[in-house]
N, C-alpha and C positions, 0 to 999 in steps of 0.2 A: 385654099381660102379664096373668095370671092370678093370684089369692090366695091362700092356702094357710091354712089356721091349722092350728097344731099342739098339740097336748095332750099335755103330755109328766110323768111323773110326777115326784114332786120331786125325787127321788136323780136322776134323770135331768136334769132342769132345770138342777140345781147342780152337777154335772159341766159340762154342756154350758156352761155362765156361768162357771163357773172356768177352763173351757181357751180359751173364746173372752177373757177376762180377760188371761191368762199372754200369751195373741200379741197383745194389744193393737186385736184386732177385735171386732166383735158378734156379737152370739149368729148373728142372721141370716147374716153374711157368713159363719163357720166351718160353717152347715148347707149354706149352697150350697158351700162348699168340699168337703165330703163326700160331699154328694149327684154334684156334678161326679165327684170322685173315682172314686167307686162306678160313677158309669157307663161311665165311662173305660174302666175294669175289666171290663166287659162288654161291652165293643167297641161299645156308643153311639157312633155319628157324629152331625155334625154340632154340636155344643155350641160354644158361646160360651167361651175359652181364661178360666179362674179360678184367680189364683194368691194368695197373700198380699200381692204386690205391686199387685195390680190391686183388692184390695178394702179396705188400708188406706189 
């Protein structure tokens, strides 16, 4: 597995920390949730199945 860091500006930050807050997950777990999403979305195979249930 590979690292990522991300730089995210503050308004951004603080969205992103308030909505992973509200569900009760991490910041981490809600971006792979999106990112999963997103891909999904574009007809990406192969991905590892990400749900709330599987990351809280």
């Amino acid at each position: 597995m590979k690292q990522l860091t991300l730089r995210l500006p503050d308004d951004l930050y603080k969205e992103v920390k308030r909505e992973a807050d509200e569900l009760g997950i991490t910041m981490k777990d809600l971006i792979l949730l999106i990112l999963n999403s997103y891909c999904l979305s574009q007809g990406v195979l192969g991905l590892p199945q990400v749900s709330l249930s599987t990351v809280a």
